[in-house]
C-alpha positions in Angstrom: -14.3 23.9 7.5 -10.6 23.0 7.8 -7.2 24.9 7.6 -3.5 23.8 7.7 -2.0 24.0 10.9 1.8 25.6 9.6 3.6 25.1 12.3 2.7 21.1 11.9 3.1 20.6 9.0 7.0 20.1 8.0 9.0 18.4 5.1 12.9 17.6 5.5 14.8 14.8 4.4 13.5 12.6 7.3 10.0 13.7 8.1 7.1 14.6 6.2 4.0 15.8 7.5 0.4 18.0 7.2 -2.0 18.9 9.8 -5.2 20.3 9.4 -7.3 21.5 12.0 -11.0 20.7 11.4 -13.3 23.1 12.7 -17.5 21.7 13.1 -19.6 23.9 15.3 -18.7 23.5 18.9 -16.4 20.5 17.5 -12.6 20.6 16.7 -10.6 18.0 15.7 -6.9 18.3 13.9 -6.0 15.5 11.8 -2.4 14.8 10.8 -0.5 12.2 8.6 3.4 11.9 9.1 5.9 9.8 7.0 8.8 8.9 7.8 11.1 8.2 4.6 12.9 4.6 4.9 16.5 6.3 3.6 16.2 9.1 6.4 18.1 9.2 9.4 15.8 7.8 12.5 17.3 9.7 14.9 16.2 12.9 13.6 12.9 11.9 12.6 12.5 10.9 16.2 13.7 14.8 17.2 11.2 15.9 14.7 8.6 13.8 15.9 8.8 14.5 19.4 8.9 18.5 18.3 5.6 18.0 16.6 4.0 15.9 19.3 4.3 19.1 21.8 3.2 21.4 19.3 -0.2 19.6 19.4 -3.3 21.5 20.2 -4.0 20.5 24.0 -7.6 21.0 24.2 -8.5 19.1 20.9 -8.7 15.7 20.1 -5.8 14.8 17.4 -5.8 11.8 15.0 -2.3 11.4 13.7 -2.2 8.7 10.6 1.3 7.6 8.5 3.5 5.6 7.8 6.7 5.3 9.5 8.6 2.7 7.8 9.0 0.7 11.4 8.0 -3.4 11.5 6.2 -3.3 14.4 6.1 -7.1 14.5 9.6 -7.3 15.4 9.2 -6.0 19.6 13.1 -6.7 19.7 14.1 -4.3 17.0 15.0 -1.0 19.4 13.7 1.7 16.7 10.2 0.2 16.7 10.4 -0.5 20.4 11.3 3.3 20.6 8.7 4.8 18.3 6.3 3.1 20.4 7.4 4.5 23.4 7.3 7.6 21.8 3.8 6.9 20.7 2.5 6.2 23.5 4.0 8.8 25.8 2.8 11.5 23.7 -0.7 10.1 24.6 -1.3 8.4 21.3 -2.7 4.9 21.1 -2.7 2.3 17.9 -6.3 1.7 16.7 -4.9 -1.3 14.1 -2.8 -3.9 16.0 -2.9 -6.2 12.7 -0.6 -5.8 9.8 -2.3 -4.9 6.6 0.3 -5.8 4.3 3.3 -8.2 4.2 5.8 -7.6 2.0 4.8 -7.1 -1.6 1.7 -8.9 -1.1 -1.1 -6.5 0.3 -4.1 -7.7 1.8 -7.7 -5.8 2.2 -7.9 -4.4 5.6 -11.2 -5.2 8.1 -13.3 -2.5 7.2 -14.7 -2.1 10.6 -10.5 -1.9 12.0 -10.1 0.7 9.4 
């Protein structure tokens, strides 16, 4: 059983994203994807991320999944240093750490990464 969670789930000109909250028995879990559109303005998006991070359910585990448009290879580029701050002080942690595509060449994931 799973319903939209509203209040996540947000489209402007710099973020995009749906929640759902997933409802099993005695088990709840909301699941969210966000994107982040490469010709929006970052600053926002980071606004609008942090917003939706403390909406989150407390007492439920959340998965968020997306893509952000960040190259999180480069650790000197301040944006991707930033969203992972952001990330990570929100309590979220990566569970890939290898990229899965370079450039316009993409490459099959490890199924057991994934």
């Amino acid at each position: 059983n799973a319903t939209i969670n509203e209040k996540l789930s947000i489209c402007t000109k710099n973020t995009e994203s749906l929640f759902v909250s997933v409802n099993r028995g005695d088990n709840k879990l909301s699941v969210g994807v966000v994107y982040r559109p490469p010709n929006g303005d970052v600053d926002e998006f980071f606004k609008e991320f942090a917003h939706l991070s403390s909406l989150l359910p407390k007492r439920m585990q959340t998965i968020i999944l997306g893509d952000y448009n960040f190259d999180m290879l480069k650790t000197e580029n301040s944006q991707s240093s930033r969203f992972e701050e952001l990330m990570l002080s929100s309590g979220f942690f990566p569970l890939i750490s290898l990229p899965i595509a370079f450039g316009w060449h993409v490459m099959k994931s490890d199924p057991d990464v994934v």
